[in-house]
C-alpha positions in Angstrom: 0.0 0.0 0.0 1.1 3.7 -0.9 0.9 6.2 1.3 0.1 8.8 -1.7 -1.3 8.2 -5.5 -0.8 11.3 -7.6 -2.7 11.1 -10.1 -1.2 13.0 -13.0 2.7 14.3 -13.9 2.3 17.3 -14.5 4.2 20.3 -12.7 2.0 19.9 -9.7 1.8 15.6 -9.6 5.6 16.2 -10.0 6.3 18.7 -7.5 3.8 17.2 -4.8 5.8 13.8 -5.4 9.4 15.7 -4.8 7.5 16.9 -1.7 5.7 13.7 -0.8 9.0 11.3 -1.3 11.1 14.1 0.6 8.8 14.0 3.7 9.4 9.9 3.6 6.3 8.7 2.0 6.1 6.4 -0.3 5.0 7.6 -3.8 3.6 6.2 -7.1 2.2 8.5 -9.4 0.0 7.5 -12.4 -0.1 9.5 -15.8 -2.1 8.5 -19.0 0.4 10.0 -21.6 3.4 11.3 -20.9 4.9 13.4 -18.0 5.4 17.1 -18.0 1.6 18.0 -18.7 0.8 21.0 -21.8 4.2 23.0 -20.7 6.3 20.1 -22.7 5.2 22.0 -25.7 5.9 25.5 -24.8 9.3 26.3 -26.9 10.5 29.0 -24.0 9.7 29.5 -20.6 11.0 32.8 -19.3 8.5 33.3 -16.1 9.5 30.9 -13.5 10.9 32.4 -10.7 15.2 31.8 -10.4 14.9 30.3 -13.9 16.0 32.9 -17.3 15.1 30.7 -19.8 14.4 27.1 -20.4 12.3 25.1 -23.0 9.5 23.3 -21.6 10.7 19.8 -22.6 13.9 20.6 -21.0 11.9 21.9 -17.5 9.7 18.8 -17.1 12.3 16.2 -17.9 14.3 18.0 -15.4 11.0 17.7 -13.4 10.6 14.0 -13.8 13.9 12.9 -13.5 14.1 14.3 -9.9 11.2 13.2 -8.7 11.9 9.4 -10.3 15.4 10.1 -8.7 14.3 10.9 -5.7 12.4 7.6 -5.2 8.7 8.6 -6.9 7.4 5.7 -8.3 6.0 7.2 -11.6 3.6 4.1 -14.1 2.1 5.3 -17.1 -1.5 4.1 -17.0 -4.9 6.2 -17.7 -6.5 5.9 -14.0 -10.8 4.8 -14.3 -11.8 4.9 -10.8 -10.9 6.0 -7.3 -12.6 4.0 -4.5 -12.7 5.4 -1.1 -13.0 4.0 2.3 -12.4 5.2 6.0 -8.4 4.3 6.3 -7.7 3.4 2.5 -8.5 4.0 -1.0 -8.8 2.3 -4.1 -6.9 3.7 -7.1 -8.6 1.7 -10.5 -6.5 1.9 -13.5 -6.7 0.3 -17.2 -4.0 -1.8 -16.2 -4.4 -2.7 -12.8 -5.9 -1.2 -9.2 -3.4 0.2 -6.3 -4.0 0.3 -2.8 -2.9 4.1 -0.7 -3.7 6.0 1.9 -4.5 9.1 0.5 -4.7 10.6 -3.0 -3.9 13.9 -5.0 -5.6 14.5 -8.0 -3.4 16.7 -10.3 -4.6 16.3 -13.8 -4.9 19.0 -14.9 -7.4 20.5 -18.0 -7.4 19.9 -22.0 -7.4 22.2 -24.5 -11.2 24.1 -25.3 -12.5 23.3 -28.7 -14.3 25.8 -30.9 -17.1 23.6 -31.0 -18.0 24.0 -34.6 -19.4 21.8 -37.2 -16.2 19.6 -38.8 -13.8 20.8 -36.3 -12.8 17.5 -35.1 -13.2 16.0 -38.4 -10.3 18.8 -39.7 -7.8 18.2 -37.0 -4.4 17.3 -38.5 -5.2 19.2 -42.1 -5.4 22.2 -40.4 -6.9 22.6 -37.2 -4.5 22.3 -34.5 -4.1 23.1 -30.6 -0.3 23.0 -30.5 1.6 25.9 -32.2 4.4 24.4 -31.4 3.7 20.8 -32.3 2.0 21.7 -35.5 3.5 25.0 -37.2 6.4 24.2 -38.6 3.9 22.4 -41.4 2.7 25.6 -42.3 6.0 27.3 -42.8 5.3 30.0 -45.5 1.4 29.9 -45.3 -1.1 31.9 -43.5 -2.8 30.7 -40.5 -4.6 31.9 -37.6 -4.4 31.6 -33.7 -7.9 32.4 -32.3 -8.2 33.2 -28.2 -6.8 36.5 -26.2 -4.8 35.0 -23.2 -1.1 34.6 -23.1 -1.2 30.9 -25.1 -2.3 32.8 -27.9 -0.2 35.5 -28.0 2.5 33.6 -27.6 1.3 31.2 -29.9 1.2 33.7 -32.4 4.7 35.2 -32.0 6.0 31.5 -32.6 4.0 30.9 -36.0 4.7 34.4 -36.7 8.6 33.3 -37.2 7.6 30.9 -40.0 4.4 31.7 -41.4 4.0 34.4 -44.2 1.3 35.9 -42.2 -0.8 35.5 -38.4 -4.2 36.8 -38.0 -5.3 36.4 -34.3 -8.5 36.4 -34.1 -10.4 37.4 -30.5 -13.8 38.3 -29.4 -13.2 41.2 -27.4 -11.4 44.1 -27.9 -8.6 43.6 -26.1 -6.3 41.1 -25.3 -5.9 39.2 -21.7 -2.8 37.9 -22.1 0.5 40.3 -21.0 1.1 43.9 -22.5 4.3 43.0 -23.1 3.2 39.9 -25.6 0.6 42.2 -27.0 3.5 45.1 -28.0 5.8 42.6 -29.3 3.0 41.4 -31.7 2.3 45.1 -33.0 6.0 45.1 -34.0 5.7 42.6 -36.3 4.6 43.2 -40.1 3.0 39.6 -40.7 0.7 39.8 -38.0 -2.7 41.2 -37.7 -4.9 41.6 -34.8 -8.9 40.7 -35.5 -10.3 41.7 -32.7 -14.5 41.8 -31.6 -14.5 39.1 -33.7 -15.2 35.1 -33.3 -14.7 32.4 -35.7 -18.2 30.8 -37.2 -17.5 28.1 -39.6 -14.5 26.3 -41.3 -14.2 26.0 -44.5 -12.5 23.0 -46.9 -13.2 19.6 -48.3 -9.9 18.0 -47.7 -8.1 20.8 -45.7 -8.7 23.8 -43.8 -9.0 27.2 -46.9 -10.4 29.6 -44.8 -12.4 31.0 -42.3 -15.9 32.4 -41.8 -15.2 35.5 -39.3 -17.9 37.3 -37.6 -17.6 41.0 -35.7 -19.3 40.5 -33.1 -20.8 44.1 -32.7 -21.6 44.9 -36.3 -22.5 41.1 -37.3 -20.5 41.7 -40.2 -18.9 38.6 -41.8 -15.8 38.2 -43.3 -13.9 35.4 -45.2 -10.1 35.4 -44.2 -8.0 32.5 -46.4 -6.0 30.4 -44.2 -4.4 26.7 -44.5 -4.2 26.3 -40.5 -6.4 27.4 -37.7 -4.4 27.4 -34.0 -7.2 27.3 -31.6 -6.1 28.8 -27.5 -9.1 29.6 -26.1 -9.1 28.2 -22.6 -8.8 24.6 -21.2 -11.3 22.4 -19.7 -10.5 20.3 -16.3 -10.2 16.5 -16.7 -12.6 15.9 -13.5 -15.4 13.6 -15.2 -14.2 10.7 -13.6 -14.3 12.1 -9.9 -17.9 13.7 -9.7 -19.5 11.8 -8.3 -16.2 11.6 -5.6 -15.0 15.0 -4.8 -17.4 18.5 -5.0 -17.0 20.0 -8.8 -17.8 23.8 -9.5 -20.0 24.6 -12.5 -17.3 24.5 -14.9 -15.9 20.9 -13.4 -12.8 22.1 -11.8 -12.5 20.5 -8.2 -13.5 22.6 -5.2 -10.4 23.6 -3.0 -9.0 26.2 -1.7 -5.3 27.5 -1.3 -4.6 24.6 1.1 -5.8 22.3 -2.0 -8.3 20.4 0.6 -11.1 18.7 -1.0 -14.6 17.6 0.4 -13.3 14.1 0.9 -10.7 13.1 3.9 -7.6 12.2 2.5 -8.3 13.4 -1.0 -6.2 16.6 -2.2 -6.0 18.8 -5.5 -3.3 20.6 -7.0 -2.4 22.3 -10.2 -5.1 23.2 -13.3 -8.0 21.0 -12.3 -9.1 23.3 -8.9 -10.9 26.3 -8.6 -8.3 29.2 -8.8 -8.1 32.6 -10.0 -4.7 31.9 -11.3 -3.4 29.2 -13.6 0.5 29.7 -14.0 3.5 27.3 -14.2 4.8 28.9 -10.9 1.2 28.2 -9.5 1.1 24.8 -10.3 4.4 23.8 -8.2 3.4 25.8 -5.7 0.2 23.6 -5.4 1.6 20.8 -5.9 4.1 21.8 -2.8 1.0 22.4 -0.6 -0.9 19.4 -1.6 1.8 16.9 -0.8 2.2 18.3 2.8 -0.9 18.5 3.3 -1.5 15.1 3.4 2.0 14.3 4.9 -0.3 16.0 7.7 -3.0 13.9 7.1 -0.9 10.7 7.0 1.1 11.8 10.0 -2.4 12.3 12.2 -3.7 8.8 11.4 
């Protein structure tokens, strides 16, 4: 039996297992896909406190490989079910089931889709959710990154380096990612700002062509040709699984506050998938820190 299943490997899984296997707890943590979380495809991290500059691939290998070093246990299966009882609980997994004594859920959220008609059907000939993954195929094309928070502006000043031109496309008038992102965009020639505007169809029979754009004030539609379509428009928690476990807001992120409790003894939340105001790289370790002694405390008190 475990003392703690963290249940992702993300920055927060990760950190709270440095934290748990530091305090002398035994540690496994279970991931679906691969470790590092949606920060493994950011080209350049320059935010996180005492580090200049680091690629995210480079930042969660780092990540992974001290926590595995440190003694985390760290098994790549998708998790089904957690079953929870009094002094145990019952971790379910596509592979197998793990006994612990107390859980942290840290699994983050997924990418929000545009939810228009052949969307899903278009992904991979242009519709795409990684920049990074994705936009080196469109070197010399036009393309688009639709949302207004700091993924798509940052988006956009990566596809801007390869494409021949980058309108962003957002439904308010301004943006709500960092000035400073926003600036640096103005500076460059190939990139246009769309603004009060929201994306209503997509249009191609093999491939993305273009866009149907509407202003959302005027109603005024536009056609704007593009071969790829970067869609950053907000994530989505990956709670489904747990409702009917821990207390979910409205939008499905857990309920916890800063000292990551949940509703459920011995059940703890860190990272992405809680209620926060804030959803940062530098927030997600610092979760991850508190979630992992908090049920050191727990653990300690039984």
């Amino acid at each position: 039996m475990y003392d703690i299943i963290i249940v992702g490997a993300g920055t927060a899984g990760l950190t709270a297992a440095i934290y748990g296997v530091r305090a002398g707890k035994s540690v496994l943590v279970l991931e679906a896909k691969t470790y590092g979380g949606q920060i493994i495809n950011t080209p350049k991290i320059e935010n996180y406190p005492g580090i200049k500059e680091i690629s995210g691939f480079e930042y969660a290998k780092n990540l992974y490989e001290q926590a595995k070093d440190l003694g985390a246990e760290i098994r790549f299966e998708q998790v089904t079910a957690i079953e929870t009882a009094e002094s145990r609980k019952l971790v379910k997994t596509t592979k197998d089931s793990y006994e612990c004594r107390s859980v942290i859920l840290a699994t983050g959220a997924k990418n929000r889709p545009l939810s228009l008609p052949r969307e899903q059907e278009l992904i991979g000939a242009g519709v795409s959710y990684c920049a990074t993954c994705d936009g080196m195929f469109f070197r010399g094309r036009e393309v688009a990154v639709v949302g207004g928070g700091n993924t798509a502006l940052e988006d956009a000043a990566f596809l801007a380096n390869y494409c021949s031109k980058v309108y962003i496309i957002h439904r308010r008038s301004e943006f709500r990612g960092e000035e400073k992102l926003v600036q640096s965009l103005k500076q460059k020639k190939n990139v246009e700002f769309v603004l009060d505007s929201k994306v209503k169809a997509l249009n191609g029979t093999d491939s993305l062509e273009s866009l149907i754009v509407q202003n959302v004030e005027t109603k005024k539609e536009q056609t704007i040709p593009v071969s790829g379509v970067f869609v950053a428009i907000g994530q989505m928690p990956q709670n489904e699984k747990f409702a009917g476990m821990v207390d979910l807001d409205a939008h499905g992120y857990v309920e916890a506050g800063e000292n990551c409790h949940t509703n459920v003894k011995g059940i703890f939340v860190a990272g992405d998938c809680r209620t926060k105001e804030v959803r940062q790289l530098a927030t997600a370790a610092a979760d991850g820190a508190v979630a992992a002694l908090a049920a050191c405390a727990y653990l300690n008190q039984q």
